[in-house]
N, C-alpha and C positions, 0 to 999 in steps of 0.2 A: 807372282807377287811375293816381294817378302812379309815374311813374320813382324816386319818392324812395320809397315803401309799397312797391314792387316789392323792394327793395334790400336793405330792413332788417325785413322781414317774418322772423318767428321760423319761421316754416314751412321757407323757404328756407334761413336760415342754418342749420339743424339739417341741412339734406340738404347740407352742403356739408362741415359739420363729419364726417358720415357717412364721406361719399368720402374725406374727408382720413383717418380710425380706419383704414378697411379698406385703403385701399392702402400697401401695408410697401415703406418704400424699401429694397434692400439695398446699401451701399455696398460698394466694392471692400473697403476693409479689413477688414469683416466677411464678404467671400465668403472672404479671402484666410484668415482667422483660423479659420473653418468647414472649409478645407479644410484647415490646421494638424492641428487636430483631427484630421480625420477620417483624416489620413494618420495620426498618431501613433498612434490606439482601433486600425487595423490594424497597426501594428508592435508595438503593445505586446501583441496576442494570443498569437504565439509564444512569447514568452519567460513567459511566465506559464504558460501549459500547459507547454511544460519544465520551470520548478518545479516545478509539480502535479508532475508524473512524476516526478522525483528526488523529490518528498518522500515519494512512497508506496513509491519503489523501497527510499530510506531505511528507511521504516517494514518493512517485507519482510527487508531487510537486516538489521536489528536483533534480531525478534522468529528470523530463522535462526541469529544467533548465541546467542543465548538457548538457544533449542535444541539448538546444537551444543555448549554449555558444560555441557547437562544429560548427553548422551551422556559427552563429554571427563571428567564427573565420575563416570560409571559405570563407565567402562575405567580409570581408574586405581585406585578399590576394588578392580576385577577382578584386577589388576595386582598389587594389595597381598594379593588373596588366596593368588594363583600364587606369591608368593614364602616363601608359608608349607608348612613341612614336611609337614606332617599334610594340608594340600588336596591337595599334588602325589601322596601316597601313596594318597588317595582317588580320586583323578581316573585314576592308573595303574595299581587294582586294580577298579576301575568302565569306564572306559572303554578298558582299552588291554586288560585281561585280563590282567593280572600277577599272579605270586604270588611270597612270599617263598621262596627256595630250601628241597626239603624241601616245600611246603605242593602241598595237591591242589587246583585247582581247581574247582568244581559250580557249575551254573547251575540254578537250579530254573525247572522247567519245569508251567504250569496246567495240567489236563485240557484247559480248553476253549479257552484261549491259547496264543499262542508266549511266548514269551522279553520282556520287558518291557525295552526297549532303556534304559541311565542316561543321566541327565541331562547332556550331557557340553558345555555350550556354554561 
C-alpha cells in the first residue's frame, strides 16, 4: 500500500476522529468556574436550611397563636360572666357554701354516693 491510501483511508480517520470525541480537554477556566460552583452549592446549603427552620418555626408560631386567641377568647366570656350578679351569687352559694342570712343550709346526701362536688371552674 502507499503512504498516500495509508493517510486518507476512512478506517483510520474514523479512529482518530474517535480519540479526538473521548478525550475532554478541561481548561483552567472551566476547572476554575466548576470549582465556583461548587464552593457556592456548599455555602448556599446553610442558609436554606435556616429558612426551612424559620419557616416551620413560623408556621408553629402561628398556628400557637391561633390557639392561644381561642383560649384569650374563652377567659374573657368567663370574665364577662364573673361580672354578673346572679353567676357570683351562684358560684358563692355552690361552691363556697354560702347562705343568705336567716337561710339553713342542706346538702343532700345519695344512699350509695357522697356528696356530688359543683361545678366550680
Amino acid at each position: 500500500m502507499s503512504a498516500r491510501a495509508t493517510a486518507t483511508s476512512p478506517a483510520r480517520a474514523q479512529g482518530k476522529d474517535a480519540d479526538r470525541v473521548l478525550r475532554v480537554r478541561i481548561t483552567p477556566r472551566a476547572s476554575i468556574l466548576g470549582f465556583v460552583i461548587l464552593v457556592s452549592a456548599i455555602f448556599a446549603v446553610a442558609p436554606a436550611r435556616a429558612y426551612l427552620d424559620q419557616r416551620a418555626e413560623q408556621q408553629r408560631l402561628t398556628h400557637q397563636v391561633t390557639e392561644l386567641q381561642v383560649r384569650n377568647d374563652e377567659l374573657e366570656q368567663q370574665l364577662a360572666r364573673l361580672h354578673d350578679p346572679v353567676e357570683l351569687e351562684r358560684l358563692a352559694r355552690e361552691c363556697l357554701g354560702l347562705v343568705d342570712p336567716g337561710q339553713v343550709a342542706f346538702v343532700a346526701i345519695h344512699q350509695a354516693q357522697g356528696p356530688v362536688p359543683p361545678n366550680c371552674d
